[in-house]
C-alpha positions as CSV (number, residue, x, y, z in Angstrom):
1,X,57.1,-58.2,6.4
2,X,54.4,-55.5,5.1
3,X,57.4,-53.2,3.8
4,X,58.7,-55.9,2.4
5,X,56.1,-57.0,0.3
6,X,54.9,-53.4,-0.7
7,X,58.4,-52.7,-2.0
8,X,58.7,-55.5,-3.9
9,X,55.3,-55.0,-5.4
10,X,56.8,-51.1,-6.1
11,X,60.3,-52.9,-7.9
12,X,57.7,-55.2,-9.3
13,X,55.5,-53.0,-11.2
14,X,58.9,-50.7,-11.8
15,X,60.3,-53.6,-14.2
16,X,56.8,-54.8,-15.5
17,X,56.6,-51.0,-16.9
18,X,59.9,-50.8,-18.4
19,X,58.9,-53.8,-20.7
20,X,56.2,-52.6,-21.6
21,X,57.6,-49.0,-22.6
22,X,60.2,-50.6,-24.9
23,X,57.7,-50.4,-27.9
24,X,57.5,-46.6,-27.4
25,X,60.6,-45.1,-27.3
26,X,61.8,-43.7,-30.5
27,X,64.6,-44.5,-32.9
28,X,67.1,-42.1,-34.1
29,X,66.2,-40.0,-36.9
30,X,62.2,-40.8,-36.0
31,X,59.6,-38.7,-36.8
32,X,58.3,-36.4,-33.5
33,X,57.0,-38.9,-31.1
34,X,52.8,-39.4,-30.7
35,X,53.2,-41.3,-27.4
36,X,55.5,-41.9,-24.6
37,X,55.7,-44.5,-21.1
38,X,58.7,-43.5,-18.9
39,X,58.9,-44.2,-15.3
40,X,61.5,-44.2,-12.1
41,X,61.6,-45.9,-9.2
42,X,63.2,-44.5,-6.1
43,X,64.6,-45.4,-2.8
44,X,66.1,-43.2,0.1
45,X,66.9,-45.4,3.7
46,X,68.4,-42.1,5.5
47,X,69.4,-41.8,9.4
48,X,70.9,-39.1,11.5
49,X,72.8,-40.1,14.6
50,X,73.1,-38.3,18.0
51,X,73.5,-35.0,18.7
52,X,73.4,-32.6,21.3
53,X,68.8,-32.1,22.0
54,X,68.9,-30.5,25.5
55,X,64.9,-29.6,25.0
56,X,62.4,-30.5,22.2
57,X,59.6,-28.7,21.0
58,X,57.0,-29.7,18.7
59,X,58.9,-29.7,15.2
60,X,62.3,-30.9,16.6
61,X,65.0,-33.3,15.1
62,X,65.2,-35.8,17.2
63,X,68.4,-38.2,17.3
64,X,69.4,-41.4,16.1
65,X,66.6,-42.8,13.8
66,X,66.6,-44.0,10.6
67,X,63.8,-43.8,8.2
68,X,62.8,-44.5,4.3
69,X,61.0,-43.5,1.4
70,X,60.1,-45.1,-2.0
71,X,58.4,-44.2,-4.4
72,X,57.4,-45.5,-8.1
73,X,56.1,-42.8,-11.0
74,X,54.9,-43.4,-14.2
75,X,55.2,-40.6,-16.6
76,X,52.4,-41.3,-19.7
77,X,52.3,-38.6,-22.5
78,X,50.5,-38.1,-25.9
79,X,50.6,-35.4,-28.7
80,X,46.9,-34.6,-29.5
81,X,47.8,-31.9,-32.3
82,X,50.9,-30.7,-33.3
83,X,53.4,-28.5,-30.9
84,X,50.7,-30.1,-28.0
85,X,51.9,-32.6,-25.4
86,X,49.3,-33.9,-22.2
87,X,51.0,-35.8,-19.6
88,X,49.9,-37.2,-16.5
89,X,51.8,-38.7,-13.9
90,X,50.5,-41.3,-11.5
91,X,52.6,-42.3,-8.5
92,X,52.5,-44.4,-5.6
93,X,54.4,-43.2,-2.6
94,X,55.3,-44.7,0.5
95,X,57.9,-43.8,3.7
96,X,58.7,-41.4,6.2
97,X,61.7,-38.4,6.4
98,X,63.2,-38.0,9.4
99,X,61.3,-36.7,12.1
100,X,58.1,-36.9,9.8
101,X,60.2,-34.3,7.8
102,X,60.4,-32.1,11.0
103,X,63.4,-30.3,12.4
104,X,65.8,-28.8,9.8
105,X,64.8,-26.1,7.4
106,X,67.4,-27.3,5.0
107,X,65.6,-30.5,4.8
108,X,67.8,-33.4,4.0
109,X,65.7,-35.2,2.1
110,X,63.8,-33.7,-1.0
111,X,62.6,-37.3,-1.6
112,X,60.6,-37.0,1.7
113,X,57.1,-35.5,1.4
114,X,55.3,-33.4,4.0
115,X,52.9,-36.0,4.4
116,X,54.3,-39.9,5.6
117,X,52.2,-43.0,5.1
118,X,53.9,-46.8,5.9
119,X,51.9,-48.9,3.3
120,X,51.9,-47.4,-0.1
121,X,49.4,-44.8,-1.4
122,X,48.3,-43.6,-4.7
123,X,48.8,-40.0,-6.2
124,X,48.2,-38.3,-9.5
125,X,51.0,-35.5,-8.9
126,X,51.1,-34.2,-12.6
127,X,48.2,-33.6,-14.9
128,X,48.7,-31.0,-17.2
129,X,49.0,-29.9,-21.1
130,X,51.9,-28.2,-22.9
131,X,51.4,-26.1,-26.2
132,X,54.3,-25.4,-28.0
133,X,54.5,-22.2,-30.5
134,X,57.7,-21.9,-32.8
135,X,58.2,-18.5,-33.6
136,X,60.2,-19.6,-37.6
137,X,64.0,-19.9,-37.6
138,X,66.2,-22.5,-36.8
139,X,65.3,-25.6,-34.9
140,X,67.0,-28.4,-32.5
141,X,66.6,-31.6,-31.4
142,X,64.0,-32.9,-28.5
143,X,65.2,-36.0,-26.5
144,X,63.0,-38.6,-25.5
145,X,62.3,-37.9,-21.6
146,X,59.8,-37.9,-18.7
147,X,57.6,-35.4,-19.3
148,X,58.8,-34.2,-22.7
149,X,58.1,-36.1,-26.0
150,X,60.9,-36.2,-29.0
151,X,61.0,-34.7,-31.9
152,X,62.4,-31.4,-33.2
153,X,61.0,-27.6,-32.1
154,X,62.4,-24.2,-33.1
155,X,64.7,-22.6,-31.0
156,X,63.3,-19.8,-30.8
157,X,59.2,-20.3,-29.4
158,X,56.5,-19.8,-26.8
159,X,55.5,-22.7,-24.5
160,X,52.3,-22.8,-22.1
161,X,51.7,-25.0,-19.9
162,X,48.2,-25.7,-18.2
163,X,47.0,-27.7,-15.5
164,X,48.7,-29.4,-12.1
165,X,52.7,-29.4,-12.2
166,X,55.3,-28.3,-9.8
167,X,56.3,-25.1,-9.4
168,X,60.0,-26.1,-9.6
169,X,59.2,-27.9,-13.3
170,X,59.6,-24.7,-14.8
171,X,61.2,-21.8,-12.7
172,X,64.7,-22.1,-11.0
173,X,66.2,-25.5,-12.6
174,X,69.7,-26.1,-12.5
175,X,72.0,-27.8,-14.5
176,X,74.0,-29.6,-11.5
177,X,70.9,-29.0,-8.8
178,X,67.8,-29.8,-8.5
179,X,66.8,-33.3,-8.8
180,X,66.9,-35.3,-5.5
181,X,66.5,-38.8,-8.0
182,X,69.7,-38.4,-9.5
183,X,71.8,-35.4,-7.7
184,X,72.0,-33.4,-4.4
185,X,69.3,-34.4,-1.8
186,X,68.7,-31.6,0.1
187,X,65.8,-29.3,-0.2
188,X,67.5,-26.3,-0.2
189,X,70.6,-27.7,-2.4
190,X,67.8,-28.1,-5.6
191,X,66.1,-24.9,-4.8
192,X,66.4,-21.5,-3.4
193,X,65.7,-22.2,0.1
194,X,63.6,-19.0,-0.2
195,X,61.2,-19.6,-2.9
196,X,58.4,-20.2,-0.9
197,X,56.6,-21.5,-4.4
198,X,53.1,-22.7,-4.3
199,X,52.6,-26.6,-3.6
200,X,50.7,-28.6,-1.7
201,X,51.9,-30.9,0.6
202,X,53.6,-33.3,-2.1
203,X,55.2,-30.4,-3.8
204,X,52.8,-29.5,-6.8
205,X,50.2,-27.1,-7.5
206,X,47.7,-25.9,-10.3
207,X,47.9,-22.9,-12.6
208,X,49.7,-21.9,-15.8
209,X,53.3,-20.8,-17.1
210,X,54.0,-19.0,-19.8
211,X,58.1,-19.2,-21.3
212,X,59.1,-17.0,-24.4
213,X,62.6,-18.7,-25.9
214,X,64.5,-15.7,-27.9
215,X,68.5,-16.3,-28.7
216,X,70.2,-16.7,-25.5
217,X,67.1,-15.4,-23.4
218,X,64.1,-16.7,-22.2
219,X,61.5,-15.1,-20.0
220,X,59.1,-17.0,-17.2
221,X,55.6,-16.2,-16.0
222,X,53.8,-18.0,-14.1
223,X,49.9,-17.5,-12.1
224,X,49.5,-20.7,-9.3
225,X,47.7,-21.6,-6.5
226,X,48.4,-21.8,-3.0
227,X,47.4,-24.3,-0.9
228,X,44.5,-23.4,1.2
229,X,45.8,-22.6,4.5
230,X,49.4,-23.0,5.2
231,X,51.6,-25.9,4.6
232,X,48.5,-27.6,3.4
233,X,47.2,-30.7,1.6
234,X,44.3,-29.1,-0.2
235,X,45.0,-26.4,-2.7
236,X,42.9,-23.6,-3.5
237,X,40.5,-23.4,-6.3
238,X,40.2,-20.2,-9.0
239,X,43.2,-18.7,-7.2
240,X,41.3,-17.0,-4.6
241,X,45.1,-17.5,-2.9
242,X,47.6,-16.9,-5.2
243,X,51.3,-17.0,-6.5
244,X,52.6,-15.2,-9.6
245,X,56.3,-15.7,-10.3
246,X,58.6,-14.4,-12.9
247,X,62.2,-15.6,-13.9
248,X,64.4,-14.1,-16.8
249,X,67.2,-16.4,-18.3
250,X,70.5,-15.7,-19.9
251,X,72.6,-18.9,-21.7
252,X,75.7,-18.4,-22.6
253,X,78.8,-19.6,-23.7
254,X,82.2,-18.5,-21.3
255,X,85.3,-20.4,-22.9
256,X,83.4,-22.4,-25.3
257,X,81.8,-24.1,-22.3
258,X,77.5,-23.5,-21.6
259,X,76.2,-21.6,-18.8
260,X,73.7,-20.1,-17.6
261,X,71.7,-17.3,-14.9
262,X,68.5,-16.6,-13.7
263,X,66.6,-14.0,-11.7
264,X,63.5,-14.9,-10.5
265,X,60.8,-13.1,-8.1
266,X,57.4,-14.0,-6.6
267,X,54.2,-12.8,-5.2
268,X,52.7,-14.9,-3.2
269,X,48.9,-13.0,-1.9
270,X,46.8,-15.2,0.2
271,X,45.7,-14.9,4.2
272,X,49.4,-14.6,5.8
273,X,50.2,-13.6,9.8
274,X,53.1,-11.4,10.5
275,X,55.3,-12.5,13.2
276,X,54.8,-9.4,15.5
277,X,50.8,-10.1,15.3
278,X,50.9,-13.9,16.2
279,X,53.4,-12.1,19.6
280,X,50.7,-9.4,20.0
281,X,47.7,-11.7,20.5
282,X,49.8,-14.0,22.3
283,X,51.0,-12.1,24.7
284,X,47.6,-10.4,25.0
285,X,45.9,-13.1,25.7
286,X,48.1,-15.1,27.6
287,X,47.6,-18.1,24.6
288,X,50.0,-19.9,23.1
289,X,52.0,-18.2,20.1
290,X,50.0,-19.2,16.8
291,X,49.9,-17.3,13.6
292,X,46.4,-18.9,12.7
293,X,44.3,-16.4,14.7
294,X,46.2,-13.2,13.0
295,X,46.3,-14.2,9.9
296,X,44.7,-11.7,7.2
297,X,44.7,-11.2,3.4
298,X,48.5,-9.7,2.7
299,X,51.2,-9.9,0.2
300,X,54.6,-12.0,0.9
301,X,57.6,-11.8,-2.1
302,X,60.8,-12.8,-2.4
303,X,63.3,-12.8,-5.1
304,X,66.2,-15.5,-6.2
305,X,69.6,-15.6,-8.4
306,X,70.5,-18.7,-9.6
307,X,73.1,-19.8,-11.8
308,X,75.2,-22.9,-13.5
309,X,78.9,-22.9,-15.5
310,X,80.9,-25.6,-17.2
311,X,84.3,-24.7,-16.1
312,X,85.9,-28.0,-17.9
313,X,85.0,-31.3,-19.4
314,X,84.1,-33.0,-16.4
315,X,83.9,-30.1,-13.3
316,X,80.5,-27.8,-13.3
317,X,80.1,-25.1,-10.6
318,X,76.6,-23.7,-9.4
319,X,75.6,-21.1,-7.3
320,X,71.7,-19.6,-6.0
321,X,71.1,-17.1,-3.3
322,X,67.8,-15.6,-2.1
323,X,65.7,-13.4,0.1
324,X,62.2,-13.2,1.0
325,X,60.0,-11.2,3.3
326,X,60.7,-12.4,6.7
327,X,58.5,-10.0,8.3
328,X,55.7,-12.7,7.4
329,X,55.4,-16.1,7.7
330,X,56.2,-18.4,4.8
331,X,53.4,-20.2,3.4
332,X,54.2,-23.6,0.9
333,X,58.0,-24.1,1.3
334,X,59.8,-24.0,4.1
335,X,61.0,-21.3,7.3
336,X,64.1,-19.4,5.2
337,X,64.0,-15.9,4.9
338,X,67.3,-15.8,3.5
339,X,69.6,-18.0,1.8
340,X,73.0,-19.0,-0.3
341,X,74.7,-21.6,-1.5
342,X,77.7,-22.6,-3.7
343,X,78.8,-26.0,-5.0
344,X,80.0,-28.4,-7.9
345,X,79.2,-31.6,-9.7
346,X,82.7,-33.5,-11.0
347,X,82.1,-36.6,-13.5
348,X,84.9,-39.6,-12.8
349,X,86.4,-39.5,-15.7
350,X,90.1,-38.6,-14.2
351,X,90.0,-41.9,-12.4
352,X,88.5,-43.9,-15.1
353,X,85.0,-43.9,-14.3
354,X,83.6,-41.0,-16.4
355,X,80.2,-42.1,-15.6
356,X,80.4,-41.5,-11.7
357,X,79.5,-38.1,-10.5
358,X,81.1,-36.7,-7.3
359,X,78.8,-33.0,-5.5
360,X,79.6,-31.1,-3.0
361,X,77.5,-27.9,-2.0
362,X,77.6,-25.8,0.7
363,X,74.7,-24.1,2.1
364,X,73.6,-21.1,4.7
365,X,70.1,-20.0,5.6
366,X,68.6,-17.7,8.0
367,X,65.7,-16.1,8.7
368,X,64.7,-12.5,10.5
369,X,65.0,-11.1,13.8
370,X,61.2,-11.0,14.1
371,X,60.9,-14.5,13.1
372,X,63.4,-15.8,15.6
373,X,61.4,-14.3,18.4
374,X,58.7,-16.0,17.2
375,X,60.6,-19.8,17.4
376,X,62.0,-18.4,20.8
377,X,58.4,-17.8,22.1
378,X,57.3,-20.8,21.3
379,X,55.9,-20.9,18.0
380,X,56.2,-23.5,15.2
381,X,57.2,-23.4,11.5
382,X,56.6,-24.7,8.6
383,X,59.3,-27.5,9.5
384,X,61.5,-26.1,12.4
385,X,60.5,-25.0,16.4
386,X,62.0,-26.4,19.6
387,X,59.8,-24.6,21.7
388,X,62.1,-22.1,22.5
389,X,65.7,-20.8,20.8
390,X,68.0,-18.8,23.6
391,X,70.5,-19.2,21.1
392,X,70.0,-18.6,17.8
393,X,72.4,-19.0,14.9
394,X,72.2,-19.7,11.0
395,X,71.3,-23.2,9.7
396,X,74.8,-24.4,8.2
397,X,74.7,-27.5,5.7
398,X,77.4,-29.3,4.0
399,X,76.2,-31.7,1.6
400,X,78.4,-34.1,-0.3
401,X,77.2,-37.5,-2.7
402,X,78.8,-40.2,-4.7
403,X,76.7,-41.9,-7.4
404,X,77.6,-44.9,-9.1
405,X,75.7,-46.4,-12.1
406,X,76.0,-50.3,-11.6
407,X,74.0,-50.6,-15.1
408,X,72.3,-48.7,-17.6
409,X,69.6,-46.6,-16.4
410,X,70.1,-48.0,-12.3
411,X,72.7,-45.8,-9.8
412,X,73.0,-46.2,-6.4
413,X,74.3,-43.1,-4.4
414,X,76.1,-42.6,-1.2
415,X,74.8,-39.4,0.5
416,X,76.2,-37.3,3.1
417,X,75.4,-34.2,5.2
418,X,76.2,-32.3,8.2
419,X,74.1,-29.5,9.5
420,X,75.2,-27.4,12.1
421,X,72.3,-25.3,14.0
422,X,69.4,-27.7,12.9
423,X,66.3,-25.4,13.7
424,X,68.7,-22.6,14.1
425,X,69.2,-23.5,17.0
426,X,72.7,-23.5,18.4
427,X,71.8,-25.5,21.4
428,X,71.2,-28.7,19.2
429,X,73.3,-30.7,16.9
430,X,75.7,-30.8,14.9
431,X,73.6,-33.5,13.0
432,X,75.2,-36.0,11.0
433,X,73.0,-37.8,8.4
434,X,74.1,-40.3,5.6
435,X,71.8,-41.9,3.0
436,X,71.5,-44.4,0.9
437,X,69.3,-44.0,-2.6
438,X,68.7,-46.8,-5.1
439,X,66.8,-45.3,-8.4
440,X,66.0,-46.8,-11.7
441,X,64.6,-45.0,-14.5
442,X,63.7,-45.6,-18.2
């Protein structure tokens, strides 16, 4: 009865919100907007059913459960001076992934956080200030969105932006992948599986990024912080653990149709364990295998290609692949040392429905040698360790979704997966997991 009531308060406050916001969205051929109210609401229900668990360890899948998240954002913004924009984001959050999002390192549910509560909680996740610079020459349209007031800007410009965001707002975006509201679900299907960007436990962090928008180009810089051990709630303060990342874009035009690539790297410095130390002192003092009492100030990086194409009207293809340093452990993100993936998005148009869109992506990740004798030993990840892993193999996903708009601005989705090796672990699963998401937005 508790769930019930806190998510209709959540739908509640969801529609109360939208009324409100009527009054502030912009009318074609307005001046740039001085104000904006968006908000979402989301919904995931998501179970996995049986599958072959001969032993468990600490951060294992476990079979047949179901579980669900929800969550409700408001995104508030406000141009204090011109080419500005501040925008904060309240959100109340409420739900569980599966396993306490514990078990896969392709997690299937981006939606899930790190951290599960079952009556809702309160969280500012965005607080920051954008600064936009035009550099002269022509200029385009803005639309009216979350997190981006409307107006006009010159193409060609430098944008900064300052304060607590995610990571992800700014450096590997994808045209067909990377929102779990409205596209793929899984965490490695919306970003490089390796990017082990810095985040706290709900997925954002604080520092600055830099983007200079030239022609077809545009170059990425940003300085963040980690969070202050790893996998943490708490974030550091005055980047005494730190994450500088850098991306270079080209658009282009193949056919007459957009696309796009990036290359992006990162440095992430901050107190890190290898995976042959947390072994050493294990096996030196007969303890279990931890990484905590190795760890020491070191440097972890890892690089990432990304990339999105229009290949007709209604069929867009994608592609990222990545590597990072698997000699160490990973820090924010999530136990991938290496990583690739290929899919596409299809609109329904061919069957008459050219507001349906139909994914599919395909997905691989691994990790190092060193770091599977550290899950066979007994040690546990960021989200993966059975307690031991005779027979390793790759993490294999499959991830297919259907999403229907019943009216404007609502869509449900039907969500599919199948991940083969959960863990990478070939002595568990397959897993077979099918969602269910409900979002609204305005």
């Amino acid at each position: 009865m508790t769930r019930f009531v806190s998510r209709a308060a959540l739908c509640g406050l969801f529609f109360f919100a939208r009324a409100v916001s009527a009054q502030t969205l912009p009318q074609d051929g307005q001046r740039d907007q001085d104000f904006a109210l968006h908000g979402q609401a989301t919904l995931v229900v998501q179970g996995v059913g049986g599958l072959a668990s001969p032993y468990r360890g600490g951060n294992s899948l476990t079979p047949r459960q179901v579980k669900e998240t929800a969550d409700l954002t408001a995104y508030i913004g406000a141009r204090p001076w011109k080419g500005a924009e501040i925008w904060v984001n309240p959100e109340i959050d409420q739900g569980f992934g599966l396993s306490n999002t514990l078990g896969v390192a392709g997690f299937p549910s981006a939606e899930a956080y790190k951290v599960g509560k079952s009556e809702p909680y309160f969280r500012l996740q965005r607080a920051f200030i954008g600064q936009t610079i035009g550099l002269g020459g022509a200029r385009e349209t803005v639309a009216a969105l979350a997190n981006q007031l409307g107006g006009s800007r010159s193409v060609d410009r430098i944008v900064l932006t300052i304060g607590k965001f995610g990571v992800a707002d700014v450096f590997d975006t994808n045209a067909y992948a990377h929102d779990p509201r409205a596209d793929f679900l899984n965490w490695t299907a919306i970003d490089a599986g390796t990017f082990d960007y810095a985040a706290d436990a709900w997925g954002y962090t604080t520092g600055i990024a830099a983007e200079v928008y030239r022609g077809d180009w545009t170059v990425r810089a940003g300085l963040f912080n980690l969070s202050t051990i790893p996998n943490g709630e708490r974030l550091e303060r005055g980047f005494q653990q730190y994450q500088l990342d850098g991306e270079v874009e080209h658009r282009h035009l193949i056919a007459g149709r957009p696309g796009s690539v990036r290359f992006g790297v990162f440095r992430n410095r901050g107190r890190f364990s290898r995976f042959d130390d947390a072994l050493a002192y294990a096996a030196a003092t007969g303890a279990a295998v931890d990484p905590a009492p190795t760890r020491r100030r070191m440097t972890r990086m890892g690089a990432y290609m990304n990339m999105d194409q229009a290949l007709t009207d209604t069929l867009g293809l994608f592609a990222r692949a990545g590597i990072s340093d698997g000699d160490i452990e990973p820090y924010d993100f999530t136990d991938i040392d290496r990583t690739a993936q290929i899919g596409a998005v299809l609109n329904g148009k061919g069957w008459g429905r050219a507001q349906d869109r139909v994914g599919l992506v395909l997905i691989a990740n691994g990790i190092s040698a060193v770091h599977r004798r550290y899950l066979a030993a007994g040690g546990l990840g960021v989200l993966v360790g059975d307690g031991k892993l005779p027979n390793a193999g790759a993490e294999e996903i499959v991830e297919a979704f259907y999403d229907v708009p019943l009216f404007q601005r609502f869509a449900v989705t039907l969500d599919a997966q199948h991940v083969q090796n959960p863990g990478y672990n070939r002595d568990r699963g397959p897993a077979e997991i099918l969602a269910l998401r409900l979002h609204g937005a305005f």
